[in-house]
C-alpha positions in Angstrom: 119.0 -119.9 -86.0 120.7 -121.6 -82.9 118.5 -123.2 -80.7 118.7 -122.0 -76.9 117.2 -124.1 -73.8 115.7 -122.7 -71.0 118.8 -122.5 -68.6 121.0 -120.8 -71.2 118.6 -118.3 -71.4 118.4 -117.8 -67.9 122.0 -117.7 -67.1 122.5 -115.3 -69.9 119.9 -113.0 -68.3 121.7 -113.0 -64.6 124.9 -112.0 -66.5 123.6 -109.3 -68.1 121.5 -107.9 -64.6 124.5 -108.2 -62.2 127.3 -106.0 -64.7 124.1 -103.5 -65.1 124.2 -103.1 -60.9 127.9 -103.0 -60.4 128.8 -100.9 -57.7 132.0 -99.7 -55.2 131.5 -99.4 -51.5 133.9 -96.5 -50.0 134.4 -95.2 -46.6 133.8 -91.8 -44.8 131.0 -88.6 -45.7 128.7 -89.9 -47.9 127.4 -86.9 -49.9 123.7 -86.5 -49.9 121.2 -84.0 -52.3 118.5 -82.3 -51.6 116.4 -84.0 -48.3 112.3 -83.7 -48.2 110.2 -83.4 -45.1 107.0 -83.9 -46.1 103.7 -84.1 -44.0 102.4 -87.7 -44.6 98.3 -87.2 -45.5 98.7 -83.9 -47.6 102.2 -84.5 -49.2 103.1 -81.2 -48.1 106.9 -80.1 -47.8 107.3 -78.5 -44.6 110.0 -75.2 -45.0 113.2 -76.5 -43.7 116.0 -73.4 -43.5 119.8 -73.8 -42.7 120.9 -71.4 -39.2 124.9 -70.8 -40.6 125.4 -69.3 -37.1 124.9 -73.1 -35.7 125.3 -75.3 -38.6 122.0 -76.7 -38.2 118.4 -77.3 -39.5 115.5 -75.6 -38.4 111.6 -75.7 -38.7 110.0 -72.5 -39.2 106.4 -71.9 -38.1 104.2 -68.7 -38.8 101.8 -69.8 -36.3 103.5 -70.1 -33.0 105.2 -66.6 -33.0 101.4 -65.4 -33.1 100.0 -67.8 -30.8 98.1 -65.7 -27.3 100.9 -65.4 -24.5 103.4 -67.2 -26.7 104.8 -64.5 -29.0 108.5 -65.3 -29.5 109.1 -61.5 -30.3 107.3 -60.2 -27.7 109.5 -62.6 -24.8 112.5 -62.3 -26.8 112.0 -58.6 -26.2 111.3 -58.8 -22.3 114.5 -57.7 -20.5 113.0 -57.3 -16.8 114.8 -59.2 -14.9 113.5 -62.4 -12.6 114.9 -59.9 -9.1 112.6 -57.1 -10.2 109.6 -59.8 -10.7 110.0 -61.9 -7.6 112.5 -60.0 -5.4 115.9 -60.6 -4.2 117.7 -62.7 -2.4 117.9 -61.3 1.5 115.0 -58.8 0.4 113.3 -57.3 4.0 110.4 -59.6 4.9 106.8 -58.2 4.2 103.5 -59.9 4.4 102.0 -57.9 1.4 105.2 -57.4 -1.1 107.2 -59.2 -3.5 107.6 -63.4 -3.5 110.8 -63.5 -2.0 109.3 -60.5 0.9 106.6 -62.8 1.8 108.5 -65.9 1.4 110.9 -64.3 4.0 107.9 -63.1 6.1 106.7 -66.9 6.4 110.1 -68.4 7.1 110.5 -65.4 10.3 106.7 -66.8 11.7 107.6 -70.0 11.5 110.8 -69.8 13.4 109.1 -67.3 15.7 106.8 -70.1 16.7 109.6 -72.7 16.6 112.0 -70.9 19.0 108.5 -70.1 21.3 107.8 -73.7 21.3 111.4 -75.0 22.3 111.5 -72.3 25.2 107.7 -73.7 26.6 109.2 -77.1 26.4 112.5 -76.7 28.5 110.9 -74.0 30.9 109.3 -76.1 33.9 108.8 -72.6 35.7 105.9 -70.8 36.3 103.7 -69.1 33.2 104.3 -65.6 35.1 104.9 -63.3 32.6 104.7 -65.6 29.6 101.6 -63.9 29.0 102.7 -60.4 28.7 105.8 -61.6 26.3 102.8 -63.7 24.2 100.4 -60.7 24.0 103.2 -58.1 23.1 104.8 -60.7 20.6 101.2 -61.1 18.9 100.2 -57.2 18.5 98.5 -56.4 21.6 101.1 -54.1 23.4 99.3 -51.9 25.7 100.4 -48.8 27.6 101.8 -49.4 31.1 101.3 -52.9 31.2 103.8 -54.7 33.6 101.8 -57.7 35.1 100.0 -60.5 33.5 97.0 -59.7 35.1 97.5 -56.3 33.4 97.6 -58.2 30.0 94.3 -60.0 31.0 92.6 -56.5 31.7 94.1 -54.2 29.2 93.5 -57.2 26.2 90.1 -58.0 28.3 88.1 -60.8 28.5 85.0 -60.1 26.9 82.5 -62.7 28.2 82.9 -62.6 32.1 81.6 -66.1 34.9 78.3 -66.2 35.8 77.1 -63.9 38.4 73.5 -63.8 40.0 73.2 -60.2 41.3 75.3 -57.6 38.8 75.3 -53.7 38.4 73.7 -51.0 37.9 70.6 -53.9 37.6 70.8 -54.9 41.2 73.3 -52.6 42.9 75.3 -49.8 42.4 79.0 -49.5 41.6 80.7 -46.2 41.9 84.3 -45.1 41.3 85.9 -44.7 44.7 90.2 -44.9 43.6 91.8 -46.3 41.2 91.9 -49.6 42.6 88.1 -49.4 44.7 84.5 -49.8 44.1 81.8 -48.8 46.2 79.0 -50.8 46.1 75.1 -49.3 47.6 71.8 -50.7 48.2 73.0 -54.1 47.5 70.1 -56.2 49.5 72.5 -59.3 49.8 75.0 -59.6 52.4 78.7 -60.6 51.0 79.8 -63.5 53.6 83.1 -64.3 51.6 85.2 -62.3 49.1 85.0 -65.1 46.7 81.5 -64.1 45.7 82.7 -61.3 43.9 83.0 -62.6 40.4 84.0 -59.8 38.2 84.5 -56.3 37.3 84.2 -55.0 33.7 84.9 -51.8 32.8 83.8 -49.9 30.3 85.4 -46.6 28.8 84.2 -43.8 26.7 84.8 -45.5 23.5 82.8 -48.9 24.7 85.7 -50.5 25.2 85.0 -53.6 27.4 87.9 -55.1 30.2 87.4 -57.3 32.6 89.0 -58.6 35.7 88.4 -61.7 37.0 88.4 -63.0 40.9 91.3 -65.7 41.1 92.3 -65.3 37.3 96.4 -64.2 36.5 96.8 -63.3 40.3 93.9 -60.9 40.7 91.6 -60.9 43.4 89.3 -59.2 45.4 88.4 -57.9 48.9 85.4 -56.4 50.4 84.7 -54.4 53.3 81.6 -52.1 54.4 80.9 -52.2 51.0 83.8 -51.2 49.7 85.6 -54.0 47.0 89.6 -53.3 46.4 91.6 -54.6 43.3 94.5 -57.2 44.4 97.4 -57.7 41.6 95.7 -56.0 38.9 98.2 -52.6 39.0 96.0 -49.2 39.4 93.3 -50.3 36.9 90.4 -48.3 37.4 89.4 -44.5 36.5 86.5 -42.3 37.7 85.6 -41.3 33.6 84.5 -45.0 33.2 81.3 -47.1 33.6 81.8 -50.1 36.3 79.5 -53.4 36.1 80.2 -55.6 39.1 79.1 -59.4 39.0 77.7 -61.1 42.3 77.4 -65.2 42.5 75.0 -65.2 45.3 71.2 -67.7 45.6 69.0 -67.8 42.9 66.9 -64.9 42.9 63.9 -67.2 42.3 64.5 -69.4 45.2 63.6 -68.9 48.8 66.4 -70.3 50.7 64.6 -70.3 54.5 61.4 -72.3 52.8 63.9 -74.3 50.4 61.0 -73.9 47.8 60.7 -72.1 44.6 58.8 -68.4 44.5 56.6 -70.0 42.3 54.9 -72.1 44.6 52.7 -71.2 47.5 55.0 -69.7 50.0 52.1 -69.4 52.9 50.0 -72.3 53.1 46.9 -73.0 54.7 48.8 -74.4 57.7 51.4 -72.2 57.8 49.1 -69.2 58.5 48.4 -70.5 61.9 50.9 -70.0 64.9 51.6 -72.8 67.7 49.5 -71.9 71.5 51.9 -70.1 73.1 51.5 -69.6 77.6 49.9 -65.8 78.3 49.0 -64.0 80.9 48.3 -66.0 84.2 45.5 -64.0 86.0 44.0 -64.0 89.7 42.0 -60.7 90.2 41.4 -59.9 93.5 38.5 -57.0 92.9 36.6 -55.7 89.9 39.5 -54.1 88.9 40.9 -55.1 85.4 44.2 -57.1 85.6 46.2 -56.4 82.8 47.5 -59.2 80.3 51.0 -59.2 78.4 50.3 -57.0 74.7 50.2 -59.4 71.9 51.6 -58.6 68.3 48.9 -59.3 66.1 50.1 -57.3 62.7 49.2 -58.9 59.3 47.0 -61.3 61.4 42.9 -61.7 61.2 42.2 -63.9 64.4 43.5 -64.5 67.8 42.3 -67.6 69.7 41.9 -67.1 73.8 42.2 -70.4 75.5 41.6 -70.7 78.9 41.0 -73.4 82.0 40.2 -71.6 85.4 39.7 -72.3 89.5 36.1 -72.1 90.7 34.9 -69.3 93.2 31.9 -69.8 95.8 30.4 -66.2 94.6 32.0 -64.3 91.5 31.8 -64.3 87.9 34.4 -62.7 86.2 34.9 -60.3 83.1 37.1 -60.1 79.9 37.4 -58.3 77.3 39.7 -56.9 74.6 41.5 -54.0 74.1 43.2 -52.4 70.5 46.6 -50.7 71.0 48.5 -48.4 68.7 51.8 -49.7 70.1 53.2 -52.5 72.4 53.7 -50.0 75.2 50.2 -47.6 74.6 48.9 -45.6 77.2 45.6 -45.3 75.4 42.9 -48.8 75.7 40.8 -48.9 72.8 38.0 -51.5 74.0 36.3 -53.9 71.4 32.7 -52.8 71.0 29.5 -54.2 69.1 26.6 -52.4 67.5 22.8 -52.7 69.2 19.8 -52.9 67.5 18.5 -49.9 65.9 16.2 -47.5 67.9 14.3 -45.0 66.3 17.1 -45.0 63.2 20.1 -44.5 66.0 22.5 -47.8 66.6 23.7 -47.4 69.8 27.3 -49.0 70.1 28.4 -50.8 73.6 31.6 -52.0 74.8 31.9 -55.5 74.6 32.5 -57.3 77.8 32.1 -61.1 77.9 31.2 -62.4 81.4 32.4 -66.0 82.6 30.9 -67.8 85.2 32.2 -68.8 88.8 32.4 -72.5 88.3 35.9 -73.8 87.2 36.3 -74.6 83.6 38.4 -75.0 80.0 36.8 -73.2 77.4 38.3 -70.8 74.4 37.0 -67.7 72.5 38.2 -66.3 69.1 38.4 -62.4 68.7 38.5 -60.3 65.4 42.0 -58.6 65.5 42.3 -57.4 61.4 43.7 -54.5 61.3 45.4 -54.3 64.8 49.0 -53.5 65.5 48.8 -54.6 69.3 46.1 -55.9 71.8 45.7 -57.4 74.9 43.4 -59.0 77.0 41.8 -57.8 80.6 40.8 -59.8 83.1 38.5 -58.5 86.9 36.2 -59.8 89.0 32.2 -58.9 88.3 31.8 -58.4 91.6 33.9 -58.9 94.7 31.9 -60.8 97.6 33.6 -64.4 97.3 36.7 -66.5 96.7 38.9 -65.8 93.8 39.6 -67.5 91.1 42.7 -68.2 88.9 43.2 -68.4 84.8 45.6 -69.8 83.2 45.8 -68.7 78.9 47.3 -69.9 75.8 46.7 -67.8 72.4 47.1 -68.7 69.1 47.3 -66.2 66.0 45.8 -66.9 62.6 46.1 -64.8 58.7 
């Protein structure tokens, strides 16, 4: 047997492995068989079906054609159109309708403002009348309204200034015309127009308007008690309810003591009036002279000072008499009670006797209760010189 080495055998191996793989490379379609999709962990083939109509391969799945909201038959079958769902093109604009109606709606707001904006910005006149085109623009178009101060009335202003004296609380307010007020037992005096602060009205249906002094051209005037309405149109009707604000001093605060009416308003020293000069007397016989009446209402004491000329003989006598009125005809003379006699108090008129010599002396006399009084001056008797008085009083509560 012929002996072969190691290399023979190997070359005689590579001859026979390379003729066994022979192959011929061409060019163009290369012809494939049957191709596998298979799902890598379960070695699954997935169901791979040819579509003629498009010369193409496609997956089929069971599951996604039954899948919530996603069945293929169901939006295959849907033939409403995307107009009917969201509205057309040019559709009329609506706050409340279709996509394209409300998209429309926005887009006509927007401008609206736009446009509103430009014209604020290149109008340098006055805002007369920018206020009625506003409110009627926004929804608030009222009846007859042709001024701006109509606007503020008719739209109202619900929460008017601050006013210290207001109807039917303080005052009264009644109807007069359709552009007048009459205003009764109002215990203020108006001094100047520009206390008038307001007038809201009220209707049938509690409605509330409200015109303000000085606000969109309106004002006010007063007169007797009668207020007018300036700028406002013809306003006002007799069916409706009429609350008129007043800006005067605090209720609470006394303006002529420029203190609060919670602190004492008549002190101790304030009770007491300043001496005043009275009645200058020289009586010539023991007839009374007559002093000035005094005013002594709401008072409890009245102090008599006097200083007085000597005479060489005669006392005299004073004493005090009560009067209804400043100019009373009737003397009602002071008196005092006695002591008791047998169970009857005999009651004497009180004279007060001063003596001749010269002096400066004062009395104080009970007047509660009095309206008027007034003192009386004579001579006790009449058989010397005669002497003179001159008085002060002085009033006390």
């Amino acid at each position: 047997m012929a002996q072969y080495t190691e290399e023979q055998i190997l070359n005689h191996a590579y001859i026979v492995l390379t003729e066994s793989l022979r192959a011929t490379l061409t060019t163009g379609d290369l012809p494939l068989g049957a191709v596998e999709i298979k799902d890598g962990d379960t070695d699954t083939r997935m169901d791979v079906e040819l579509d003629a109509a498009k010369n193409a391969a496609f997956v089929q799945s069971e599951s996604l054609a039954s899948e919530s909201g996603g069945n293929l038959d169901t939006i295959s079958g849907d033939t409403t159109s995307l107009d009917t769902k969201a509205g057309t093109i040019g559709e009329a604009a609506d706050v409340d309708g279709t996509r394209a109606g409300q998209l429309r709606y926005i887009g006509e707001v927007v401008e609206l403002a736009r446009l509103l904006l430009l014209t604020i910005d290149a109008d340098t006149s006055s805002l007369d009348g920018k206020i009625t085109q506003l409110a009627r623009t926004n929804g608030y178009e009222q009846p007859a309204i042709t001024t701006d101060a109509q606007i503020v009335h008719d739209v109202g202003v619900k929460i008017p200034p601050k006013a210290e004296y207001t109807s039917p609380n303080d005052f009264t307010a009644t109807f007069t015309s359709n552009i007048t007020l009459t205003l009764a037992s109002l215990d203020i005096t108006i001094t100047d127009a520009s206390q008038i602060k307001y007038i809201k009205q009220i209707n049938a249906s509690n409605n509330v308007f409200c015109l303000v002094n000085g606000i969109n051209g309106v004002t006010f005037t007063e007169a007797a008690g009668v207020v007018s309405i300036v700028g406002a149109g013809t306003p006002l009707t007799a069916a409706d309810v009429y609350e008129v604000g007043i800006d005067e001093q605090d209720k609470g605060y006394d303006a002529t003591n420029k203190l609060w009416k919670n602190q004492d308003q008549s002190p101790g020293w304030s009770r007491y009036t300043s001496p005043v000069a009275y009645t200058s007397f020289t009586p010539t016989s023991v007839a009374y002279v007559e002093g000035d009446p005094l005013s002594v209402e709401g008072y409890k004491t009245v102090n008599f000072r006097w200083s007085k000329t000597a005479s060489d003989a005669d006392n005299n006598y004073l004493k005090l008499i009560d009067l209804t009125e400043a100019a009373g005809t009737i003397d009602y003379q002071e008196v005092s009670m006695g002591s008791p006699v047998g169970g009857v108090t005999q009651l004497t008129s009180n004279v007060y006797e001063i003596d001749k010599a010269s002096g400066v002396n004062y009395k104080t006399f009970n007047v509660e209760g009095m309206n008027f009084c007034r003192f009386d001056v004579a001579k006790a008797t009449d058989t010397g010189t005669d002497a003179t008085f001159t008085t002060y009083i002085s009033k006390d509560k």
